[in-house]
C-alpha positions as a Markdown table, in Angstrom:
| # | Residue | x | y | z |
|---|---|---|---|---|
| 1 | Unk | 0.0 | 0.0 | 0.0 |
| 2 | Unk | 1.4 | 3.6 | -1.3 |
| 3 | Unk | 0.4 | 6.9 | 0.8 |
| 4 | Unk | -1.7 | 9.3 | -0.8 |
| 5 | Unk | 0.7 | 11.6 | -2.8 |
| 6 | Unk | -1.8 | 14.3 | -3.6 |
| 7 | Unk | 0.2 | 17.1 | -6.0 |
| 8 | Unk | -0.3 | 20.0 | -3.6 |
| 9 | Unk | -1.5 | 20.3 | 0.1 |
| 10 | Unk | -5.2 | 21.7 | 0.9 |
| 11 | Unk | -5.4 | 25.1 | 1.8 |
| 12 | Unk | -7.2 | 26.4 | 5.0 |
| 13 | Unk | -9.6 | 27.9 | 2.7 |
| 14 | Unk | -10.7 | 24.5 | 0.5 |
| 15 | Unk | -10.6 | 22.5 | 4.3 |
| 16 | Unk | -13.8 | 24.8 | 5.3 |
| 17 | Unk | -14.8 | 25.5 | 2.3 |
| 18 | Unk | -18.5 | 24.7 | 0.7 |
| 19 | Unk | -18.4 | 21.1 | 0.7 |
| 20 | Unk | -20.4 | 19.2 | 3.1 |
| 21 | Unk | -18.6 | 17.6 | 5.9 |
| 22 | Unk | -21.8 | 15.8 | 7.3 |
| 23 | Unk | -22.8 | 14.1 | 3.7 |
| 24 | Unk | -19.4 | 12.9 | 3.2 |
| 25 | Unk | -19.0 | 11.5 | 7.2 |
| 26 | Unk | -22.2 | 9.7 | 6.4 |
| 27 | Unk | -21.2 | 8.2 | 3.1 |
| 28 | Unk | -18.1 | 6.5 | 4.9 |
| 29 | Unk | -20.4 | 5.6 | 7.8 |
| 30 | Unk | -22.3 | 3.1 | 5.8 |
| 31 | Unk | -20.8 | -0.2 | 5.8 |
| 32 | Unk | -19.0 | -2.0 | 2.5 |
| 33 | Unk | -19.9 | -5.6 | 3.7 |
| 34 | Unk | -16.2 | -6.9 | 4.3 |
| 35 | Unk | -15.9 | -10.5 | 5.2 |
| 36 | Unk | -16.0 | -12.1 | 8.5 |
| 37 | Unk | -11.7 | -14.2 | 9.4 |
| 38 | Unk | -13.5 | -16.8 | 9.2 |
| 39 | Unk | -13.7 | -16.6 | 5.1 |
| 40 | Unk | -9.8 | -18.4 | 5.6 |
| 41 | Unk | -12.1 | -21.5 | 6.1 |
| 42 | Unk | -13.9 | -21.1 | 2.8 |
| 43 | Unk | -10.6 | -21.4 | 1.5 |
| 44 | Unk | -9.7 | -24.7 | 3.4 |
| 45 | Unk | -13.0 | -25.9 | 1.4 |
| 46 | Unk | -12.1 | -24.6 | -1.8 |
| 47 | Unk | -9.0 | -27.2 | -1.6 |
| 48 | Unk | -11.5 | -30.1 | -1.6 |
| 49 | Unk | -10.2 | -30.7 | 2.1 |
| 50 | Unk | -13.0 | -33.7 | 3.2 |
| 51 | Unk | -13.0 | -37.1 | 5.8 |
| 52 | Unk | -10.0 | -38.6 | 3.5 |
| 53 | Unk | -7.4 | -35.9 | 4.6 |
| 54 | Unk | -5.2 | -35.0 | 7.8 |
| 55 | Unk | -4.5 | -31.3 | 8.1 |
| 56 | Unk | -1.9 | -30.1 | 10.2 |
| 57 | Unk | -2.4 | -26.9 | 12.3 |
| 58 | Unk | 1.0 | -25.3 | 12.7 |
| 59 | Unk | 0.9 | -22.8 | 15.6 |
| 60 | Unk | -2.7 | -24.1 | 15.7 |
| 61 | Unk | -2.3 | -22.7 | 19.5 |
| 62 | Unk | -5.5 | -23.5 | 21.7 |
| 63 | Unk | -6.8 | -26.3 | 18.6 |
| 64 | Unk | -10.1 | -24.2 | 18.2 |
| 65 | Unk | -9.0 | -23.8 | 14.3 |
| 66 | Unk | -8.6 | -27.4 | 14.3 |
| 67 | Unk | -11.6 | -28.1 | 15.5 |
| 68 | Unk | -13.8 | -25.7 | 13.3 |
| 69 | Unk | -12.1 | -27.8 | 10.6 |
| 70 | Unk | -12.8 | -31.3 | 11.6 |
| 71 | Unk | -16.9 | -30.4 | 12.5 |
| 72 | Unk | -16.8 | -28.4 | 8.8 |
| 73 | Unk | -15.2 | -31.0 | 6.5 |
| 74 | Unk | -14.4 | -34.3 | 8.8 |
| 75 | Unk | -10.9 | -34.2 | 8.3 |
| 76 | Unk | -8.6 | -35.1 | 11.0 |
| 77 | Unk | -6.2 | -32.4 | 12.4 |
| 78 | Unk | -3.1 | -32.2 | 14.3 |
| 79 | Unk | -2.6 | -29.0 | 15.9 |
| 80 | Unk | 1.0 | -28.3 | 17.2 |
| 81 | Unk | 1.9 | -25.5 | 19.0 |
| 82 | Unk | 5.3 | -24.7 | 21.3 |
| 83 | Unk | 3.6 | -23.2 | 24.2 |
| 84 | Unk | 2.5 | -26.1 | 26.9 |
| 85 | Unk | -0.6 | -23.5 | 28.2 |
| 86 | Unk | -1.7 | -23.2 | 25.1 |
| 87 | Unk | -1.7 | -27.2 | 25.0 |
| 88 | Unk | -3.2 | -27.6 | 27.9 |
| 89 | Unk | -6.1 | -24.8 | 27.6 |
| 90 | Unk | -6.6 | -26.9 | 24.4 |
| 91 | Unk | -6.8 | -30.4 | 26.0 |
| 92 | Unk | -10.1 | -29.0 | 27.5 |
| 93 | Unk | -11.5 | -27.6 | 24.8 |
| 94 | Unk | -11.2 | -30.6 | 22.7 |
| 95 | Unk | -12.3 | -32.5 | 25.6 |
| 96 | Unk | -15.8 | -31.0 | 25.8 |
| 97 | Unk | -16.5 | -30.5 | 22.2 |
| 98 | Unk | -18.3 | -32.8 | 20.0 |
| 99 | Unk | -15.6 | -33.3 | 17.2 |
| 100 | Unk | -12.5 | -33.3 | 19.7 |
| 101 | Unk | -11.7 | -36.8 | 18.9 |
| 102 | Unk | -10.9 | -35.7 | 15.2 |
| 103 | Unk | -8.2 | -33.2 | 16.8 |
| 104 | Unk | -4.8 | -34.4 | 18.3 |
| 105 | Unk | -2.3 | -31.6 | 20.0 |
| 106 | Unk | 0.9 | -32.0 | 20.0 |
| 107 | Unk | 3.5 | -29.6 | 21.8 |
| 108 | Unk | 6.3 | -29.1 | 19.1 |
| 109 | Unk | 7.5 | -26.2 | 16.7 |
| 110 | Unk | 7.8 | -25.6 | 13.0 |
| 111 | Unk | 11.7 | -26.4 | 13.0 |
| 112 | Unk | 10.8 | -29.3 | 13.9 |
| 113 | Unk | 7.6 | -30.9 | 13.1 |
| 114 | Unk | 6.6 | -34.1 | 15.0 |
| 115 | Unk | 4.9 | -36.1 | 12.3 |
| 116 | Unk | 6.2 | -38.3 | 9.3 |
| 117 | Unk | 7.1 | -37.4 | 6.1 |
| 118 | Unk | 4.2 | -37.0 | 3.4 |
| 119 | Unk | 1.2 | -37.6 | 6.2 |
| 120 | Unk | -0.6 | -34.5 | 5.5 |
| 121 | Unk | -3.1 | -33.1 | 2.3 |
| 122 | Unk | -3.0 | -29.5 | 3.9 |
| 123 | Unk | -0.5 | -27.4 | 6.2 |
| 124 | Unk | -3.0 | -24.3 | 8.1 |
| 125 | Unk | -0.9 | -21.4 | 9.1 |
| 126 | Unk | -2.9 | -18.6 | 10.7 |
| 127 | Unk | -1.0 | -16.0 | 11.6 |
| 128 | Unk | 2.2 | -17.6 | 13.5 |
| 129 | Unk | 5.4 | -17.3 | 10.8 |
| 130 | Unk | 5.7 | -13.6 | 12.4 |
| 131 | Unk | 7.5 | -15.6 | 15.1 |
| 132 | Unk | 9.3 | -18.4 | 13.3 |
| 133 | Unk | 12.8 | -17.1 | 13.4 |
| 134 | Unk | 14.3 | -20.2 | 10.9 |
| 135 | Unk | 11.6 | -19.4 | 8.0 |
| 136 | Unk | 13.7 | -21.6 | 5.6 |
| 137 | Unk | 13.8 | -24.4 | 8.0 |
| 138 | Unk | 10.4 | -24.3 | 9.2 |
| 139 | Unk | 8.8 | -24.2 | 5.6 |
| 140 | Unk | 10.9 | -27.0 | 4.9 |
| 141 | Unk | 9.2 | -29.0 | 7.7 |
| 142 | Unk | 6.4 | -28.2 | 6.5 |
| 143 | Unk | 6.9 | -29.1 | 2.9 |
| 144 | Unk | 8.0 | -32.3 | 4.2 |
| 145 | Unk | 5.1 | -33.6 | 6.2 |
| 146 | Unk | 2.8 | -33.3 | 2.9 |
| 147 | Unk | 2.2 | -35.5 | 0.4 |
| 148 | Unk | 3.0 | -34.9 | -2.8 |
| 149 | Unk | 1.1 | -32.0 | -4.4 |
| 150 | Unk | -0.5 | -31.0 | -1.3 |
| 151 | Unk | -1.2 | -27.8 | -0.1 |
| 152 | Unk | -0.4 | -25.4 | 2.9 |
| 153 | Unk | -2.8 | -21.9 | 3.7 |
| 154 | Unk | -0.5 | -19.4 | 4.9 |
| 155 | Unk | -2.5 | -16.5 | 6.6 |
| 156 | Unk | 0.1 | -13.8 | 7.6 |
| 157 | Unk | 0.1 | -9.9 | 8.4 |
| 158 | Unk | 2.9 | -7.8 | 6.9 |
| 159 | Unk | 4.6 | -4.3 | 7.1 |
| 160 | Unk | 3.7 | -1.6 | 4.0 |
| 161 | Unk | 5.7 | 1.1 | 2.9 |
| 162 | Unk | 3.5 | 2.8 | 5.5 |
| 163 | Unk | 5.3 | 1.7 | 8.3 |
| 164 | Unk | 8.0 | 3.9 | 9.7 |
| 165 | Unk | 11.3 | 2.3 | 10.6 |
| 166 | Unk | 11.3 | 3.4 | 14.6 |
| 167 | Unk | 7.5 | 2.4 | 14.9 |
| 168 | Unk | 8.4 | -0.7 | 13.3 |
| 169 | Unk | 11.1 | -1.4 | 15.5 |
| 170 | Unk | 9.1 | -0.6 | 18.8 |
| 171 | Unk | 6.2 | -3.1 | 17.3 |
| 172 | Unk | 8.3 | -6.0 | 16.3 |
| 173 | Unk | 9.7 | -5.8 | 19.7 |
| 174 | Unk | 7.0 | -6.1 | 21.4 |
| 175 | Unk | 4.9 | -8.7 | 19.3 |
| 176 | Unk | 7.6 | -11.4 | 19.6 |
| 177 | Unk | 7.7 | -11.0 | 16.2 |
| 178 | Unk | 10.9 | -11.5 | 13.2 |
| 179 | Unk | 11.5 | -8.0 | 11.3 |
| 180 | Unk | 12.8 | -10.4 | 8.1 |
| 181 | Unk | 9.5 | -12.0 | 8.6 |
| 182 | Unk | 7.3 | -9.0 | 8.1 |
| 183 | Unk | 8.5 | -8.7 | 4.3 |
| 184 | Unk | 6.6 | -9.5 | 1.7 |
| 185 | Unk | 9.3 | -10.1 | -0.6 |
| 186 | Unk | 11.6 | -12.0 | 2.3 |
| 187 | Unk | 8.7 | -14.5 | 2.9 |
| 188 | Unk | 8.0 | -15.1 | -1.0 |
| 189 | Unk | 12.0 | -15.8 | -1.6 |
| 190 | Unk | 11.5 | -18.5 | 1.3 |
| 191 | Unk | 8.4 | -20.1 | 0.0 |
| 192 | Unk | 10.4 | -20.8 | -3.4 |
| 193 | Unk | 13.4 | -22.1 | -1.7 |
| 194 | Unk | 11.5 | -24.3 | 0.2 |
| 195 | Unk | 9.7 | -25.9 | -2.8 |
| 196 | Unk | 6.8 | -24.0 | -2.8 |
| 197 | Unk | 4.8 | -22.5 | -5.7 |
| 198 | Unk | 2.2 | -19.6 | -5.0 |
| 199 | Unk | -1.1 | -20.9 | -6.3 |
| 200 | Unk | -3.5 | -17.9 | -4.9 |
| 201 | Unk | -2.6 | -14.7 | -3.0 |
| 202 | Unk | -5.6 | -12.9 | -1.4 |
| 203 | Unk | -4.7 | -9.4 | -0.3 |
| 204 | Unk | -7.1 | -9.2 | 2.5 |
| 205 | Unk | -5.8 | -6.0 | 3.8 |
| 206 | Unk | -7.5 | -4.8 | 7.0 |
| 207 | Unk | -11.2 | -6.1 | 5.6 |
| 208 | Unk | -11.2 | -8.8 | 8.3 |
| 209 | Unk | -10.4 | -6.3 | 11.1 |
| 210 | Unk | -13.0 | -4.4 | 9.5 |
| 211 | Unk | -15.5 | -6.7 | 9.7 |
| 212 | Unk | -15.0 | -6.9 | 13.4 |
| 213 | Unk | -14.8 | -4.1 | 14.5 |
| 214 | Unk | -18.4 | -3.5 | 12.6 |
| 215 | Unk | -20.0 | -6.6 | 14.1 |
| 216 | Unk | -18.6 | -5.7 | 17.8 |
| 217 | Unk | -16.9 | -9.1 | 18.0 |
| 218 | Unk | -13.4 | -7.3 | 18.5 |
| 219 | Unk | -12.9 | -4.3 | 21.1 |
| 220 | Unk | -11.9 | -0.5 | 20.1 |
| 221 | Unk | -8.3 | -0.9 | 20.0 |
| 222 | Unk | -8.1 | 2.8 | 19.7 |
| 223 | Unk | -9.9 | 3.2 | 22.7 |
| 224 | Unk | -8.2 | 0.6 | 24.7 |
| 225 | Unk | -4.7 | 2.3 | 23.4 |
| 226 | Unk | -5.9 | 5.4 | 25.1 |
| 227 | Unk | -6.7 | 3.3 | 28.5 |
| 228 | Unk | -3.5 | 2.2 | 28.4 |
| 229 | Unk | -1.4 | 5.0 | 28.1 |
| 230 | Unk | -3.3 | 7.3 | 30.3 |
| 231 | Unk | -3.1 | 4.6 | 32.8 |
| 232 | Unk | 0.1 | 2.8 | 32.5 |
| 233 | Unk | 0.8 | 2.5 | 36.0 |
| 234 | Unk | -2.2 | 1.3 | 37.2 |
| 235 | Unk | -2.5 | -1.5 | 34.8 |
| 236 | Unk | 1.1 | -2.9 | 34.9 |
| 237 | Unk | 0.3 | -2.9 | 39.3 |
| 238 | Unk | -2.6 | -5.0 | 38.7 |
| 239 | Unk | -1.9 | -6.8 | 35.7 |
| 240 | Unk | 1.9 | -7.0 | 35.4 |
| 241 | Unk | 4.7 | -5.7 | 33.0 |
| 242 | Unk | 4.5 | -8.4 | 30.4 |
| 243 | Unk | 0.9 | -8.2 | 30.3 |
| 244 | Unk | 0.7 | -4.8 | 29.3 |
| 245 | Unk | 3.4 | -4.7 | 27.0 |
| 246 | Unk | 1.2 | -7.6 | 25.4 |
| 247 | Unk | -2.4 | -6.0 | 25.5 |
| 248 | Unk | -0.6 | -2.5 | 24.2 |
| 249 | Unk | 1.2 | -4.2 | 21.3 |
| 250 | Unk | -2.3 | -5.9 | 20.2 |
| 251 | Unk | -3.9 | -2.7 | 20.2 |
| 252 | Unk | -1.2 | -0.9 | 18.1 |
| 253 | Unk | -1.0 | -4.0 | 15.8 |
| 254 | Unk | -4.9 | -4.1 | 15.1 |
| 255 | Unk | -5.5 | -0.1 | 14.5 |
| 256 | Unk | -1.8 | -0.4 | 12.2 |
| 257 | Unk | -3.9 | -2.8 | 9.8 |
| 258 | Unk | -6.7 | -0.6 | 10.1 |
| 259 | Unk | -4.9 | 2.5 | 9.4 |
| 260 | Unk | -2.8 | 0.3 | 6.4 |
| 261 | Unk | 0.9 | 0.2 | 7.7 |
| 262 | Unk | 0.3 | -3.6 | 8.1 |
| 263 | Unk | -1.5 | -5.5 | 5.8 |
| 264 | Unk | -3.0 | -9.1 | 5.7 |
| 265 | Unk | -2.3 | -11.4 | 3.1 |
| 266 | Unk | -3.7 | -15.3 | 2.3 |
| 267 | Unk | -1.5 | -17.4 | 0.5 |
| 268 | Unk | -2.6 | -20.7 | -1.0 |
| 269 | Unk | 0.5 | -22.6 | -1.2 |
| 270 | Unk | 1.5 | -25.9 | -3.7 |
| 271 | Unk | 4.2 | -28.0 | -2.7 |
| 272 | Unk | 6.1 | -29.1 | -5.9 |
| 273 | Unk | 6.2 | -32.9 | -6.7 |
């Protein structure tokens, strides 16, 4: 995404001049009907994923992507994840749900994948490779654990030309997150040396984040940006150092795709062979 590079700036006198504020604040009040995230699983569907098919969940944290796929298309999923609370918050869920015998979770990382060579049709990725720090060996692994000609969805959120280099700094920082892996070009390079051909590239932007912020499922980050700030102290007493560091960079990270300084991009994914 470019910035705006109008030819001139306004002038005082064309900023409250006869045009009418009010009819234009309306016209970008009404709603342009931007999808719901959950569109990433209409693309698990347009793969043909069905009751045949294992589908592993990299990063698939507390397994609730994995199982939102096995109740949609039967399939059985293994969601790994390196974080043991985000295992163990998952064992319950999986426990109490209807399909959670079509999910296994397994505590492991992308370097290192615990499953055999060629046992999977699909490889989900949503919105983890900003913290894979070995992109080549990870998408490797993953090229590895699918059988030939399969597929991998790679869901991810990148910096734009927007971004300036201090903010981006601060942000990366904060989210845990691998500067090289918040380049477009940096992550395309490692899907082709990796063995990987790009098959479909959807440029969702900040529609998703629309969406939700429309349908009230998602908080104002603006809002809670302000909170924070204005009262720093009180929050880290209560809630700890970490955990507002985390909350803030959220926040920043949701109203940056907003705003267009991050983007976010689905990648459909054919391994070669």
């Amino acid at each position: 995404m470019t910035a705006y590079n109008w030819s001139r700036p306004v002038t005082v006198e064309e900023m409250y001049g006869d045009w009418d504020w009010e009819a234009a604040v309306e016209l970008v009040g009404a709603s342009l009907n931007p999808r719901q995230s959950t569109a990433i699983f209409d693309t698990v569907e347009s793969l043909g994923i069905g009751s045949d098919d294992v589908v592993l969940d990299i990063g698939g944290r507390d397994g609730s992507h994995g199982l939102v796929m096995a109740e949609r298309f039967g399939c059985r999923v293994i969601s790994v994840d390196p974080s043991p609370a985000n295992i163990e918050q998952g064992l319950r869920a999986v426990a109490d749900h209807e399909y959670g015998h079509m999910v296994e979770l397994v505590l492991g990382g992308i370097e290192d994948i615990p499953i055999g060579d060629g046992e999977c049709a699909l490889v989900f990725s949503r919105d983890m490779m900003s913290h894979v720090a070995d992109i080549d060996t990870g998408l490797a692994e993953c090229h590895r654990v699918l059988e030939p000609g399969g597929a991998m969805i790679v869901h991810q959120v990148f910096a734009t030309d927007l971004m300036e280099p201090r903010e981006a700094e601060y942000l990366w920082a904060e989210a845990a997150s691998v500067a090289e892996r918040m380049s477009v070009a940096n992550f395309e390079s490692a899907t082709a040396r990796a063995g990987f051909a790009i098959e479909g590239l959807d440029l969702v932007g900040s529609e998703w984040y629309e969406a939700n912020q429309e349908s009230g499922t998602s908080p104002n980050y603006a809002l809670q940006i302000s909170r924070l700030r204005r009262n720093k102290d009180e929050y880290i007493e209560q809630i700890g150092e970490v955990a507002f560091r985390g909350v803030y960079a959220n926040a920043l990270w949701a109203v940056y795709i907003l705003i267009g300084k991050l983007e976010t991009r689905l990648y459909v994914l054919r391994s070669h062979g």
